[in-house]
C-alpha positions as CSV (number, residue, x, y, z in Angstrom):
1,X,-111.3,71.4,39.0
2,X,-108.6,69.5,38.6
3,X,-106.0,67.6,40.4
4,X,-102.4,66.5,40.0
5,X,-100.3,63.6,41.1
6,X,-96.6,63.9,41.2
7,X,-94.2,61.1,42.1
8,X,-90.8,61.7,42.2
9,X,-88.8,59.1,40.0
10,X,-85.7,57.3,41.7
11,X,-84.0,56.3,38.7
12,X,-83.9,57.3,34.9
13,X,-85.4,60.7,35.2
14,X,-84.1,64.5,33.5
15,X,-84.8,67.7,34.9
16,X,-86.2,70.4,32.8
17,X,-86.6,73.6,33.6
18,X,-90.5,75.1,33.2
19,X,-89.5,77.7,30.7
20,X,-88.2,74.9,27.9
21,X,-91.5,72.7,28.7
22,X,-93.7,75.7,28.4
23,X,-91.9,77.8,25.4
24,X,-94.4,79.8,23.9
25,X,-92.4,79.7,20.5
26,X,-92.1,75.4,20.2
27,X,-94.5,73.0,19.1
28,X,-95.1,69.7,20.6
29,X,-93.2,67.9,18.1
30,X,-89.9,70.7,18.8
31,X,-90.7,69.8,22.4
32,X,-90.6,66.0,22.5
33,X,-87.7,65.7,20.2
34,X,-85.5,68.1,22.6
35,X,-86.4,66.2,25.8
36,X,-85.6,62.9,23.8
37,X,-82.5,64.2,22.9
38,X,-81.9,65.6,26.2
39,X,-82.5,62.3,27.9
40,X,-79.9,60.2,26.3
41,X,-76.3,59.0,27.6
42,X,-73.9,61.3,26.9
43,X,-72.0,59.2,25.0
44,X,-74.6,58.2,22.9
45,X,-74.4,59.6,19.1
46,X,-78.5,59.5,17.8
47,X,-79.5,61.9,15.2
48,X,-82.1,64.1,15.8
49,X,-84.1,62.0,12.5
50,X,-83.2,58.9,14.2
51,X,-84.8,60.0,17.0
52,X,-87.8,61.6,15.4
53,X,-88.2,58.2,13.3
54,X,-88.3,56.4,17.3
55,X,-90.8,59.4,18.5
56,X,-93.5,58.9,15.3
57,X,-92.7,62.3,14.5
58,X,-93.2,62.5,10.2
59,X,-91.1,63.7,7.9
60,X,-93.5,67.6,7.7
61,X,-93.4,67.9,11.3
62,X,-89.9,66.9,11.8
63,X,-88.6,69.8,9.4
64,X,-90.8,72.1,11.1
65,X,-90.0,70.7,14.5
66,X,-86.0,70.8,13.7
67,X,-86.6,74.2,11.9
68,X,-87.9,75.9,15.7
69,X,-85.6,74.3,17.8
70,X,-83.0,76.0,15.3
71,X,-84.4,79.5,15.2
72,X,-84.8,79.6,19.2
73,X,-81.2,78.2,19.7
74,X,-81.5,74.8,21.1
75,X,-79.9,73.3,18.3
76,X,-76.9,73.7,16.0
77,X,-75.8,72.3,13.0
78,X,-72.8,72.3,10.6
79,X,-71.0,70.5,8.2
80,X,-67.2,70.1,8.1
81,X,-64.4,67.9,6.3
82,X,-62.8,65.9,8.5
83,X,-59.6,63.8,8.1
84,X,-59.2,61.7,4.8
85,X,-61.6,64.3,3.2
86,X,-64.9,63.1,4.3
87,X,-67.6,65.5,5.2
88,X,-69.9,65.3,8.5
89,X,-72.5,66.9,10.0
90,X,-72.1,68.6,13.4
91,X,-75.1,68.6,15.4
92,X,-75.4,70.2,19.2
93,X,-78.1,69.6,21.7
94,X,-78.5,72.0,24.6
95,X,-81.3,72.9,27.0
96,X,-80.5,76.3,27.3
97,X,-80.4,78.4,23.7
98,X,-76.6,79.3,22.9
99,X,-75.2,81.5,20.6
100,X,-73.4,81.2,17.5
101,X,-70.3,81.9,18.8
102,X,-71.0,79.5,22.0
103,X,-71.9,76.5,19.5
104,X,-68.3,77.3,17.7
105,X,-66.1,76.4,21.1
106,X,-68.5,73.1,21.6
107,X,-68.1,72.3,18.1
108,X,-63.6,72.8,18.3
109,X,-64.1,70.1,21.1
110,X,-64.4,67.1,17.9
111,X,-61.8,65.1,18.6
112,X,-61.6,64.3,15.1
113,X,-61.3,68.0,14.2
114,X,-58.4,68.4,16.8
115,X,-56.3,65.8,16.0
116,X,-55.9,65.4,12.2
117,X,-53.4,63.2,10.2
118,X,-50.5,64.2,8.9
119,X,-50.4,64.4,5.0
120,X,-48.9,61.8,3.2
121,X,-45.0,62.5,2.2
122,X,-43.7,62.9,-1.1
123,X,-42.1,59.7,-2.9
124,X,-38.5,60.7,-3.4
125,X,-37.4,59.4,-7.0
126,X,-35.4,56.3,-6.7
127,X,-31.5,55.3,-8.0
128,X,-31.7,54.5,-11.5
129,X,-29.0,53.0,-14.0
130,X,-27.0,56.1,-15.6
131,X,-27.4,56.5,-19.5
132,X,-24.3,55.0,-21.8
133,X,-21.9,57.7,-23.2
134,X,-21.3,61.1,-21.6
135,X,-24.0,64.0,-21.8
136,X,-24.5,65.5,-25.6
137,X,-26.6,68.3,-26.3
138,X,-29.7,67.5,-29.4
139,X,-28.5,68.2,-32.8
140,X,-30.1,71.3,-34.1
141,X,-30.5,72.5,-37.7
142,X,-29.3,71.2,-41.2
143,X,-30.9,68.8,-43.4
144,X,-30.9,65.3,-43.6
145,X,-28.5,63.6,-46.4
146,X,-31.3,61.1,-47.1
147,X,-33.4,61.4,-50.0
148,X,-37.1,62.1,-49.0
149,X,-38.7,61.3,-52.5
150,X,-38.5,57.6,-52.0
151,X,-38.8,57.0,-48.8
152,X,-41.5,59.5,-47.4
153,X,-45.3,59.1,-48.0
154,X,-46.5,62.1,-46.8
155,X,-45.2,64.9,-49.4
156,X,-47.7,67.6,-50.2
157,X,-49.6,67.1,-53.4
158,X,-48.2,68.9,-56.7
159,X,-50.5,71.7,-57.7
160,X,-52.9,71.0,-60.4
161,X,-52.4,73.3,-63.5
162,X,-54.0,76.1,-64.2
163,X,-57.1,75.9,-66.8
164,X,-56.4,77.7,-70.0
165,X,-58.7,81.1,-71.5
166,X,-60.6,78.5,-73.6
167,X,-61.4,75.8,-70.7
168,X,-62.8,79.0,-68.8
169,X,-65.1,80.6,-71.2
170,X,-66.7,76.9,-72.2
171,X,-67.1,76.3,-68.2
172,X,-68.8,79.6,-67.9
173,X,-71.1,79.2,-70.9
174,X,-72.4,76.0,-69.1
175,X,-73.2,77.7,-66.4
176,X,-74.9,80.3,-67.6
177,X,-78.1,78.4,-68.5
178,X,-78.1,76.9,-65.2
179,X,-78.8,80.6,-63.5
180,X,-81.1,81.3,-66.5
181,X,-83.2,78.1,-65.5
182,X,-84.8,80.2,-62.3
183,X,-88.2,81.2,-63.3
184,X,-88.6,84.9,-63.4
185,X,-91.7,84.7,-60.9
186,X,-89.4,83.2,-58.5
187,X,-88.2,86.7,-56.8
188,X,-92.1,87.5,-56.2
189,X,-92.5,83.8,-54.7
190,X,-89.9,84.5,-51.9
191,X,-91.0,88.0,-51.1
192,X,-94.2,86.5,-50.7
193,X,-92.9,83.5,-48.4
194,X,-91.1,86.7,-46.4
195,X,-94.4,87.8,-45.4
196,X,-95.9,85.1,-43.7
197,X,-95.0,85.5,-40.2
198,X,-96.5,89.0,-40.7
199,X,-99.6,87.6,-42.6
200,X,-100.7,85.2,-39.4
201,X,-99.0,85.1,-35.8
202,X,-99.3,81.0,-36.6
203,X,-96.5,81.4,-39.1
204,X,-94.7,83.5,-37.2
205,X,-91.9,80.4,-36.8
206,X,-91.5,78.9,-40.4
207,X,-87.7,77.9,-40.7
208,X,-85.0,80.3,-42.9
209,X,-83.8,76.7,-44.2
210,X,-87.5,76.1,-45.9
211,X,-88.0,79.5,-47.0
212,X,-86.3,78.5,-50.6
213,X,-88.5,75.3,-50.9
214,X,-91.4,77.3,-50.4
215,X,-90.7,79.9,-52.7
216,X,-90.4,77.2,-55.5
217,X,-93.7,76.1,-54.7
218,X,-95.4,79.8,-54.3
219,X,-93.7,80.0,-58.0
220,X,-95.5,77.4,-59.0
221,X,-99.0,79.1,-58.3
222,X,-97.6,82.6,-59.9
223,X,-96.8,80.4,-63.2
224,X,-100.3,79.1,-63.1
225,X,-101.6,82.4,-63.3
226,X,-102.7,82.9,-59.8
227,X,-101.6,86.3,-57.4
228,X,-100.2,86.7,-54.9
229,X,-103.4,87.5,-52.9
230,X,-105.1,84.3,-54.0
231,X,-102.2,82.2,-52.4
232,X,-102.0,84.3,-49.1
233,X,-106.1,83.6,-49.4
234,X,-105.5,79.9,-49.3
235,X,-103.2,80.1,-46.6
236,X,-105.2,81.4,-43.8
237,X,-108.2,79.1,-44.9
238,X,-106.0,76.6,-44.4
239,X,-104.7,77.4,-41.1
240,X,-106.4,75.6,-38.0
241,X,-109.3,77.6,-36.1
242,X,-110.1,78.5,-32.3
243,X,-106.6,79.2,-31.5
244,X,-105.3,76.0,-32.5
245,X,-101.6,76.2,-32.4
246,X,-99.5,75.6,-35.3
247,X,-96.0,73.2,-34.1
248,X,-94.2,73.3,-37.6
249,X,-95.7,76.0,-39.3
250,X,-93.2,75.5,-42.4
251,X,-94.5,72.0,-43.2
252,X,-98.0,73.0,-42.7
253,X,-97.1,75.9,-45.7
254,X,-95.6,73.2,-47.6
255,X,-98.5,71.0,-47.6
256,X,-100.9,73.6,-48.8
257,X,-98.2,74.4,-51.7
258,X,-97.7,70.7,-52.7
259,X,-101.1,71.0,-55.5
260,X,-101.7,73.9,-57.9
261,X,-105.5,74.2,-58.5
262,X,-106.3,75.9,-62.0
263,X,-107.0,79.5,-61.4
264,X,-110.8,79.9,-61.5
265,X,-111.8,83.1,-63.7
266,X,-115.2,84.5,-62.3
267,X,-117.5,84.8,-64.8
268,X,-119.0,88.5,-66.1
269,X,-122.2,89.3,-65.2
270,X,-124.5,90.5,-67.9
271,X,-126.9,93.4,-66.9
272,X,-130.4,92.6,-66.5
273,X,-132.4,92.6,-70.1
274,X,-135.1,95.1,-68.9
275,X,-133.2,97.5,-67.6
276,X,-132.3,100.2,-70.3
277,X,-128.6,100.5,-70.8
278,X,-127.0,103.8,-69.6
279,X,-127.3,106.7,-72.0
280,X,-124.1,107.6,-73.7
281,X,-124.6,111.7,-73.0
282,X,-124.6,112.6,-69.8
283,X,-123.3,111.9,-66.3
284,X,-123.4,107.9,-65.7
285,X,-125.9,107.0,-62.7
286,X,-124.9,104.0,-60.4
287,X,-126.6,100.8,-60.3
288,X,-128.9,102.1,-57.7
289,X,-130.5,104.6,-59.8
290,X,-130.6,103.1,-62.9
291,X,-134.2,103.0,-64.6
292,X,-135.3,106.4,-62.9
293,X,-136.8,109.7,-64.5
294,X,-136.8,113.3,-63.3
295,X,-140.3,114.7,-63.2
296,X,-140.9,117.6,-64.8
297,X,-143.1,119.3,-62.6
298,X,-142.0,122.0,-60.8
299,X,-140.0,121.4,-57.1
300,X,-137.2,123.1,-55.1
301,X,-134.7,120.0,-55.9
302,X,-134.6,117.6,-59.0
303,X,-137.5,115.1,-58.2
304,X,-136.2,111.0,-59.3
305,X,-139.2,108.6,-59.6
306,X,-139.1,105.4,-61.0
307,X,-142.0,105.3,-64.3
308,X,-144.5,102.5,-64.3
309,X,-144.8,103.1,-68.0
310,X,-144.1,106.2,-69.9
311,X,-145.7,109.0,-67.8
312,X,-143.5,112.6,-67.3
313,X,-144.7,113.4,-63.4
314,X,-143.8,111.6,-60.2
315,X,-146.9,110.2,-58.2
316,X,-146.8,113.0,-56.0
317,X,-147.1,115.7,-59.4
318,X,-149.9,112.7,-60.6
319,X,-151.8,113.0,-57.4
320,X,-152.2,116.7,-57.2
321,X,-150.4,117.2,-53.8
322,X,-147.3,117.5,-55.0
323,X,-144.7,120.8,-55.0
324,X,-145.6,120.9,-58.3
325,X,-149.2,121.5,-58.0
326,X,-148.7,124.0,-55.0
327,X,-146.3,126.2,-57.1
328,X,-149.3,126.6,-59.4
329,X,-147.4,124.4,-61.9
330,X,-149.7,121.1,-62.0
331,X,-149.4,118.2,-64.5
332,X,-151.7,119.1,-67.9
333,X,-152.9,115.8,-68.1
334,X,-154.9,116.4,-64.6
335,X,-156.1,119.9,-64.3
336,X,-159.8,120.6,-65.1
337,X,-161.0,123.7,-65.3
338,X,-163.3,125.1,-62.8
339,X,-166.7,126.6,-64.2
340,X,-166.9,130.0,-65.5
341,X,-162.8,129.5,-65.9
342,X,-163.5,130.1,-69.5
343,X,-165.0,134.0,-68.9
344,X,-162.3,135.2,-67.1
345,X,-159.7,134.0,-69.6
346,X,-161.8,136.3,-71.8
């Protein structure tokens, strides 16, 4: 249970109606600030942030505060240019919600709005002393009499003469070496640089302007004797791992260009000295097979086995089990003959 005590105040009090004390729709903060507002002189010209800095209210649940108290009409707000061009801001305070158009005829009210100063009249050009001589029109046309060869500096240069025949074949003769002083592996070198970014996504971004430079230095590898597979090779070892990204990818290309390493020839592999080279007749077996016999027993498919020594028969031929022996076609070398074999051959 509880109780309430109610004494009414005789001086410095504000009525408020139940409905703006109990909105459903305004916090606390939304509430204070509008029955702070409410309770000052009417003269008296306190922001609503002046009075939220009085109340404790901080800066979060001032916007929020001032953002309700908008949206349910309590408070309006606009900016407007006043006289001598200055811009202020409008603020109304009511404890009933009004309208948009209700806030515009309070707002008209401004003294400041209503009576505005008149703009500033045009200076009217003063007497002035008349010019000496009557009124003559410019002169138009003709020439000067003077002679402009002496006494102007700014005549346009006198065209240089022409080069004779000779003068232009000796100029194109010494030019000709100069274009002859590419090397001819240079063309390769910058298709080569014009596959990068498609070579790595890191070199996706190398810069047109470096694009010559680097082919001059992929030339340089080409002249050494190295292809263009080796260089793209040393590239992506070169290139950062784990997704490291790559900020100037063309100076990163340069770097590994700057030294030519001699071209490393691999060196041939000579076949193994006990294994019999390949037969000259013949198909050629691969290196899998090489060193194996077909037996020459008797089987559905040509038997391979690899000899121990010289023998003819595989081990299953050797062994008696093989499809050799049960096709009644069983190695010599391991048949005996059973007794009495001898009278029946008679």
């Amino acid at each position: 249970m509880i109780y309430r005590n109610f004494s009414a105040p005789s001086r410095g009090f504000t009525q408020f109606s139940h409905e703006l004390i109990r909105h459903p729709r305004l916090s606390s903060h939304a509430v204070r600030l509008l029955t702070w507002q409410l309770s000052l002189p009417e003269n008296a010209r306190e922001t609503l942030s002046r009075t939220a800095e009085r109340a404790g209210i901080g800066g979060d649940a001032f916007t929020k505060a001032k953002r309700q108290l908008i949206a349910e009409g309590f408070v309006h707000e606009r900016r407007v240019q006043v006289v001598g061009g200055r811009w202020v801001t409008q603020q109304i305070v009511s404890n009933v919600p009004l309208s948009c158009e209700q806030a515009a005829k309070f707002f008209a009210r401004d003294p400041r709005l209503l009576h505005r100063a008149p703009a500033n009249p045009q200076v009217a050009p003063g007497t002035r002393n008349p010019a000496v001589g009557s009124p003559a029109s410019p002169p138009t046309g003709g020439h000067p009499e003077e002679d402009l060869g002496e006494n102007t500096s700014n005549l346009p240069e006198e065209p240089e003469p022409e080069p004779e025949a000779e003068e232009v074949v000796e100029a194109a003769e010494a030019a000709a070496p100069a274009a002859h002083d590419e090397p001819p592996t240079l063309e390769e070198a910058r298709a080569l640089v014009g596959v990068l970014p498609i070579l790595s996504p890191a070199l996706r971004r190398v810069p047109p302007g470096m694009r010559d430079e680097l082919a001059r230095l992929a030339a340089r590898w080409l002249d050494a004797g190295h292809t263009s597979a080796d260089i793209h090779e040393h590239l992506l070892r070169g290139l950062p791992g784990d997704g490291t990204p790559v900020h100037r990818p063309g100076g990163l290309v340069r770097y590994l260009l700057r030294d030519v390493p001699p071209r490393e020839v691999p060196a041939r592999e000579e076949p193994p000295r006990d294994v019999p080279p390949p037969a000259s007749e013949g198909p050629r077996l691969s290196a899998r097979l090489q060193g194996t016999r077909e037996c020459s027993g008797d089987h559905i498919q040509p038997m391979l086995f690899r000899p121990v020594a010289d023998e003819a028969y595989c081990r299953e031929c050797t062994a008696g089990n093989g499809p050799g022996t049960r096709r009644g076609c069983p190695p010599p070398d391991t048949v005996r003959e059973a007794p009495g074999w001898a009278v029946m051959r008679r």
